[in-house]
LUMTITI-941813 format. One line per 10 residues: number of its first residue (from 1); their letters; for each residue x, y, z of C-alpha. Coordinates in nm, 4 decimals, padded with zeros to 6 digits. Example, Ala and Ser with C-alpha at 12.3 -4.5 7.8 and 13.67 -1.06 7.14 Angstrom:
2
1	AS	01.2300,-00.4500,00.7800; 01.3670,-00.1060,00.7140;
***
This chain:
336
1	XXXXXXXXXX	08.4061,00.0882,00.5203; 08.6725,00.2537,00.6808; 08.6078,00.6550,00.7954; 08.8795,00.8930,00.8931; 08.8850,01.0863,01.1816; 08.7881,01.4325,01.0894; 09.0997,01.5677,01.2617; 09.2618,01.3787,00.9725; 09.1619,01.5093,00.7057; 09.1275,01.8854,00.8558;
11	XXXXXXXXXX	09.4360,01.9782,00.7054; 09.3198,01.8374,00.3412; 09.0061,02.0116,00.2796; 08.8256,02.3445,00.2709; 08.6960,02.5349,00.5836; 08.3210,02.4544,00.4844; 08.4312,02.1320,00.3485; 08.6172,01.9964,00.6534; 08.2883,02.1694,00.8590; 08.0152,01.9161,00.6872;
21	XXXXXXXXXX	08.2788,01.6097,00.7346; 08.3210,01.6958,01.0768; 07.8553,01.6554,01.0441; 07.9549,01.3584,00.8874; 08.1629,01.2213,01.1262; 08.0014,01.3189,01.4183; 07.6623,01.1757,01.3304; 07.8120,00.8540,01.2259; 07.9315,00.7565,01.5082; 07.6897,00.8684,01.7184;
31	XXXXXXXXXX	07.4497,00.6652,01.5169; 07.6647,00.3644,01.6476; 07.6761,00.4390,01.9966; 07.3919,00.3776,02.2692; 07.1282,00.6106,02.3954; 07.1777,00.8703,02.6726; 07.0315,00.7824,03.0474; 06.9718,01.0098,03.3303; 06.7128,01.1013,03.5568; 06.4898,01.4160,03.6242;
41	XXXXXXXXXX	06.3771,01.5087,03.9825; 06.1294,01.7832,04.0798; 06.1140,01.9742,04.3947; 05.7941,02.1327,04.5495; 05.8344,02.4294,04.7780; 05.5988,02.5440,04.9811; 05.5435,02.9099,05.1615; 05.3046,03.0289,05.4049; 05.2518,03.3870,05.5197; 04.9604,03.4103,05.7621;
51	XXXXXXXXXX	04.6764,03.2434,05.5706; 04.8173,03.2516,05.2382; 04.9920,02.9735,05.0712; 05.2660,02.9705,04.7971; 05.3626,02.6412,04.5786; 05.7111,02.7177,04.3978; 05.8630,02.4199,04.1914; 06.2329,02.3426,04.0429; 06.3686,02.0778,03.8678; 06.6769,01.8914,03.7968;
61	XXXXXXXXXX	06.8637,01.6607,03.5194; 07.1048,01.4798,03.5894; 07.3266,01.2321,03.3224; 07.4007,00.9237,03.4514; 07.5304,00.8066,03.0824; 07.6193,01.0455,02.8166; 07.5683,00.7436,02.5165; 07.5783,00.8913,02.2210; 07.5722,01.2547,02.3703; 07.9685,01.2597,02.3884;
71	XXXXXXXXXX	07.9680,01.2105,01.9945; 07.7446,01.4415,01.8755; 07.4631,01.6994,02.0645; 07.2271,01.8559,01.7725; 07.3387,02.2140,01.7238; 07.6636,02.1837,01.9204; 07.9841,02.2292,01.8105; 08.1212,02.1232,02.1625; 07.9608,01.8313,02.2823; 08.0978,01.8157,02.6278;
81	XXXXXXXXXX	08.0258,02.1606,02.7018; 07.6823,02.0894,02.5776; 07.6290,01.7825,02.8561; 07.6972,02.0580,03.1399; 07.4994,02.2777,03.0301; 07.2151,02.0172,03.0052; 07.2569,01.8789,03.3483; 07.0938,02.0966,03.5977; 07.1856,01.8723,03.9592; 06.9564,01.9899,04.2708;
91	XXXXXXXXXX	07.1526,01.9714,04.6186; 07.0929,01.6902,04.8540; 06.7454,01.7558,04.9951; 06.4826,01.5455,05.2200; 06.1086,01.5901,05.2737; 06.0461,01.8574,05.5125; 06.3571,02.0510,05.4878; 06.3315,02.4553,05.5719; 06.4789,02.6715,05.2339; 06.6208,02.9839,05.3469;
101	XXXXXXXXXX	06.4698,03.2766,05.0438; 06.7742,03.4435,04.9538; 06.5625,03.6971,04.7231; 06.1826,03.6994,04.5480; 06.0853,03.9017,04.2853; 05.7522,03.8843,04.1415; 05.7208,03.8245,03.7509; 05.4350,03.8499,03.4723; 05.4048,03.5828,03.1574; 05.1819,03.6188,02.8980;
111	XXXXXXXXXX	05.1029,03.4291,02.6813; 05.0542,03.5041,02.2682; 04.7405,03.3668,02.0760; 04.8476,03.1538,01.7533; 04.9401,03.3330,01.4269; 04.6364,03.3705,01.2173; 04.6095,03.1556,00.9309; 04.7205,03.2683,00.5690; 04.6943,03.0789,00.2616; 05.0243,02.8653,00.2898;
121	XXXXXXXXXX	04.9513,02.7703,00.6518; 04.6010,02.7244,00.5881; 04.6784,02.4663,00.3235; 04.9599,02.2795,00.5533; 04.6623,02.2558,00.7918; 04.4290,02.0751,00.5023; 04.6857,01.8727,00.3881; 04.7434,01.7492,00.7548; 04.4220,01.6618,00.8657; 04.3770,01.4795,00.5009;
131	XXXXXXXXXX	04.0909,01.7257,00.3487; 04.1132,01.8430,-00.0135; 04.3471,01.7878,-00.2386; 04.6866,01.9637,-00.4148; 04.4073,02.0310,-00.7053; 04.1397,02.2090,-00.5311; 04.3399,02.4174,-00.2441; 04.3322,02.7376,-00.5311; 03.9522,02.6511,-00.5204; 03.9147,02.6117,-00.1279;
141	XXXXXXXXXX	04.1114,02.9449,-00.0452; 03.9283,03.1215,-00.3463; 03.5458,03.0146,-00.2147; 03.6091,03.0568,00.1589; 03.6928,03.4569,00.0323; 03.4460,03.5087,-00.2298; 03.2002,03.4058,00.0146; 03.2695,03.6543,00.2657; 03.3899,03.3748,00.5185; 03.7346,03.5423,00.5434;
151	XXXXXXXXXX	03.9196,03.8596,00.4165; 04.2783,03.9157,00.4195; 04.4329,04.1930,00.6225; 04.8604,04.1511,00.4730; 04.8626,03.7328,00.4139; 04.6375,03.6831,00.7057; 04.3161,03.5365,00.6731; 04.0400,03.7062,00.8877; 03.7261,03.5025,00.9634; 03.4230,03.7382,00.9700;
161	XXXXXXXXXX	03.0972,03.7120,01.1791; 02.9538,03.5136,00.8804; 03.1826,03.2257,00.9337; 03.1410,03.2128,01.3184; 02.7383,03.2040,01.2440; 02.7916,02.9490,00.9584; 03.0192,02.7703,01.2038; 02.8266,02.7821,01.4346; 02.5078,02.6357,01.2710; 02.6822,02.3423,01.1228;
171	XXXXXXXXXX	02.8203,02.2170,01.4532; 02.5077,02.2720,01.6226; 02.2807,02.1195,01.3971; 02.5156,01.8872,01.1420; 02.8061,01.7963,01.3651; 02.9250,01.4911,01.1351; 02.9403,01.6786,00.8041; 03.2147,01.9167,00.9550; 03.3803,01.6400,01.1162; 03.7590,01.6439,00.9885;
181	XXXXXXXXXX	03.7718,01.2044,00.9624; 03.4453,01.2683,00.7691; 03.5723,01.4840,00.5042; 03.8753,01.3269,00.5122; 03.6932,00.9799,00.4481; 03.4712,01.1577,00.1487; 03.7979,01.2968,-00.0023; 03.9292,00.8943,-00.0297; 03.6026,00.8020,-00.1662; 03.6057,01.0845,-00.4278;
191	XXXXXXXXXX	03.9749,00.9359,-00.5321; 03.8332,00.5921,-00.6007; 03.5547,00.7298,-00.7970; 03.8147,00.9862,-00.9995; 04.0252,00.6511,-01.0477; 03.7431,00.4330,-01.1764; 03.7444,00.2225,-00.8872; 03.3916,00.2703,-00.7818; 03.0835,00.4471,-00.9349; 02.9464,00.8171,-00.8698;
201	XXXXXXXXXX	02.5655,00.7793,-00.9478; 02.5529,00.5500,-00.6521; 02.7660,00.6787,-00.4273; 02.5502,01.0501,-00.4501; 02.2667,00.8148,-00.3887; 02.3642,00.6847,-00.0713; 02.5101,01.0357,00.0498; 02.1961,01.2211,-00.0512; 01.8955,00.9622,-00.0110; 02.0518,00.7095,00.2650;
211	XXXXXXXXXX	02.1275,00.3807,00.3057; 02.1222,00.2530,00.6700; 02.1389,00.5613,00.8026; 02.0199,00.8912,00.7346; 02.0808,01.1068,00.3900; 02.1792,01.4758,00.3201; 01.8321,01.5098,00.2517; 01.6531,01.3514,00.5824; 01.8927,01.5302,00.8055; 01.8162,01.9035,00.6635;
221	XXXXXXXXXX	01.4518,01.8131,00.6204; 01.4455,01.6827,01.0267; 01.6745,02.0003,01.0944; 01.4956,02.2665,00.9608; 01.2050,02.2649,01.1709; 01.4595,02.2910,01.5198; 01.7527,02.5831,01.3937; 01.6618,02.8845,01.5760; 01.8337,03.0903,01.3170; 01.8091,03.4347,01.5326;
231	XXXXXXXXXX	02.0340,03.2116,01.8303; 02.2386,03.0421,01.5613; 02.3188,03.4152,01.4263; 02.3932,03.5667,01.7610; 02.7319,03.6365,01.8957; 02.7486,03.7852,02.2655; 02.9666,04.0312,02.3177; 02.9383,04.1745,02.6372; 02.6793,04.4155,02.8361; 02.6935,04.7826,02.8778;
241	XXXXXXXXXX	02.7274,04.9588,03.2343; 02.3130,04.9182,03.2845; 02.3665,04.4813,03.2400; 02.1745,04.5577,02.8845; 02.3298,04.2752,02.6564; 02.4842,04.3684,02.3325; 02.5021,04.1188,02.0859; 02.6710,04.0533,01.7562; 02.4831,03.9908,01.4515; 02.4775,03.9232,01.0354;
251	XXXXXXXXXX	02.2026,04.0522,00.8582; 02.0893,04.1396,00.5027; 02.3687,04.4195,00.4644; 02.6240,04.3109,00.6564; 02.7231,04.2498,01.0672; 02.5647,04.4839,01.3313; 02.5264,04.5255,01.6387; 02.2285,04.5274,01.8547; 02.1829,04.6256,02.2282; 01.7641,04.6329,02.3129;
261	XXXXXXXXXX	01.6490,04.8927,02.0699; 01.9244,05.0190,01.9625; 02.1392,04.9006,01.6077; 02.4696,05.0269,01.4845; 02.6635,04.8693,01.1908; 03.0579,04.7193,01.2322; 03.3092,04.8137,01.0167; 03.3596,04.4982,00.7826; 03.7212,04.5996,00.8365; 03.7069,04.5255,01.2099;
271	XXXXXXXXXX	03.8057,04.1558,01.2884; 03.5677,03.9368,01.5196; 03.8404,03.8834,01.8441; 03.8788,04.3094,01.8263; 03.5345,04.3708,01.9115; 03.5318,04.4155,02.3003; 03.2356,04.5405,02.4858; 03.4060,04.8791,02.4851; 03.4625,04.9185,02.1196; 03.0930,04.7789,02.0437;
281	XXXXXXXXXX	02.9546,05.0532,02.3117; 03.1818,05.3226,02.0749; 03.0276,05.2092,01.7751; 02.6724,05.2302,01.9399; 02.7514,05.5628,02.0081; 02.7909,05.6757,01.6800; 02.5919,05.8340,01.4649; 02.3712,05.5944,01.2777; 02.3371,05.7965,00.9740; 02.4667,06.1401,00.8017;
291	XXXXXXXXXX	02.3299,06.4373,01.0022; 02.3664,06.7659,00.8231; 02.4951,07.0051,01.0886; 02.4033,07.3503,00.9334; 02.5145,07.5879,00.6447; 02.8844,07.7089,00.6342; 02.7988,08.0843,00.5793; 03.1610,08.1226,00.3690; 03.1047,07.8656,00.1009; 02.7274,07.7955,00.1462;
301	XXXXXXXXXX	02.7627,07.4250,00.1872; 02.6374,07.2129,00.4532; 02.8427,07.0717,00.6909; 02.7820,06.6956,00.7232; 02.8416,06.4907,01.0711; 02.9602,06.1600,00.9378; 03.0353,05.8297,01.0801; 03.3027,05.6884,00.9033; 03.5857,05.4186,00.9407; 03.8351,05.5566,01.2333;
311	XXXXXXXXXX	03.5491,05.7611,01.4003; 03.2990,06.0558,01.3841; 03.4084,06.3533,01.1250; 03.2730,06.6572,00.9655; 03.2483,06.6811,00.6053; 03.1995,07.0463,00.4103; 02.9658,06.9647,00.0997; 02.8759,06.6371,-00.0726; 03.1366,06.4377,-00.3113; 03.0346,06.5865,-00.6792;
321	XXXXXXXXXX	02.9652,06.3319,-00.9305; 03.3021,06.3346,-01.2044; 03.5108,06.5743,-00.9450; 03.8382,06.4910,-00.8499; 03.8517,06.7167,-00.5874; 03.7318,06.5787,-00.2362; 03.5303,06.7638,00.0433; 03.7248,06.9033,00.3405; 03.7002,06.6639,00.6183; 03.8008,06.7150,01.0179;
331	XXXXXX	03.7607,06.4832,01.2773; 03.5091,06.5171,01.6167; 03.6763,06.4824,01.9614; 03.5730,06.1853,02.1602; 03.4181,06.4758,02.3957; 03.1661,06.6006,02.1283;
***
């Protein structure tokens, strides 16, 4: 097969179409040609001012045989100009050399915590580690919400205090039947039974009764007895200025918070990894119920003290039953 130099057939074709044969070109016969070699060194510099000590590091590449590299660099449309910019080369140093600082400055980095999940990513991430199928993602994502496990806030998925204390309880107490090579194993078996290859009354048997090794029935039957659900279900938070504790919680009606005596609700609309010490002491602060203030001697209706999603507020009158219209509403200062 012969292959003609792209500056050949430049002339012949399109802009776009002599762009992908120059692609072409370029990655065949780079494919043909031998691997790049160089070497990477790394310097370690070290400062002292009086007791204090200061590590500062640089390193260096350097191409001792471009290969393929003077062919074709991904993403380069100048390959040579690519190889300087990818060799960095230190200056001739030895151990125990003095560095004269030309300048410092200091700098900050921080870093950014992964994107939540949503419901494509969250499926990439099944798919990956093997569990569930292309059939019963629609089911996963739909149970794991209608559940109360997560709630979206845009396309993200939210976990909520339930799923940290469900979490939390099946790693503590049934480690293997959350373990990803587990579930991916059950998933194969389930395909061989689906495909006739082996037979489900059986199989249930062993995974519920045992065979060799304990059942789903031994292990929650041996388990029950040692889950302290009230440590299972709590989340620590922080403490308030007194070293009091406040802790995180799910109960009948939903997560609260509890600090000795003291309760106060969380919005279900707050996520888990927002609820610092300070906002929990805020929420503690609130009101724990509607308080009514006093009569408004203009209209004759009470005015209400209110705790509601964004903070305290004031409401004038109740919400009628079949009106339209709402009560007027103003929000307390931080200072009331």
């Amino acid at each position: 097969m012969c292959i003609r130099d792209r500056t050949e057939v430049a002339n012949e074709l399109e802009r776009d179409q002599a762009l992908l044969y120059e692609l072409i070109w370029k990655r065949t016969v780079a494919s043909q040609m031998k691997d790049a070699t160089g070497e990477t060194l790394q310097v370690r510099l070290e400062a002292q001012a009086g007791s204090r000590t200061a590590e500062f590091t640089t390193s260096g590449r350097t191409i001792t045989f471009p290969g393929f590299l003077r062919a074709y660099v991904e993403g380069s449309d100048d390959p040579d100009a690519e190889l300087d910019d990818q060799e960095r080369p230190l200056p001739e140093m030895a151990e125990g050399d003095n560095a004269e600082i030309v300048g410092a400055e200091a700098g900050g980095h921080e870093t950014k915590p992964p994107a939540r999940y949503t419901e494509a990513s969250l499926i990439r991430k099944l798919e990956e580690l093997g569990v569930g199928r292309p059939s019963t993602y629609a089911s996963i994502i739909s149970t794991i919400q209608d559940r109360g496990y997560v709630w979206k806030k845009g396309t993200a998925l939210v976990p909520t205090f339930t799923a940290f204390a469900t979490v939390t309880l099946l790693e503590t107490h049934f480690p293997n039947l959350v373990d990803y090579a587990f579930t991916a194993r059950m998933e194969d078996d389930l395909d061989e039974i689906s495909n006739g290859d082996t037979e489900s009354v059986p199989w249930l048997s062993r995974f519920y009764f045992g065979n060799g090794q304990p059942g789903l029935r031994e292990m929650v039957s041996a388990q029950l007895a040692e889950i302290d659900a009230r440590a299972v279900n709590s989340i620590p938070v922080g403490s308030d200025e007194s070293g009091i504790e406040i802790i995180a919680r799910v109960g009948r009606y939903g997560p609260y918070l509890e600090r000795g005596e003291d309760r106060a609700s969380i919005p279900e609309d707050l996520p888990p990894d927002e609820l610092t010490a300070e906002k929990a002491l805020e929420l503690l602060s609130m009101p724990s119920g509607d308080k009514v203030l006093g009569t408004d001697p203009d209209t004759g209706l009470q005015v209400i003290a209110k705790a509601g999603r964004f903070g305290p507020y004031v409401q004038l009158g109740e919400i009628e039953e079949g009106s339209k219209e709402k009560p007027k509403t103003a929000s307390l200062f931080k200072s009331m």
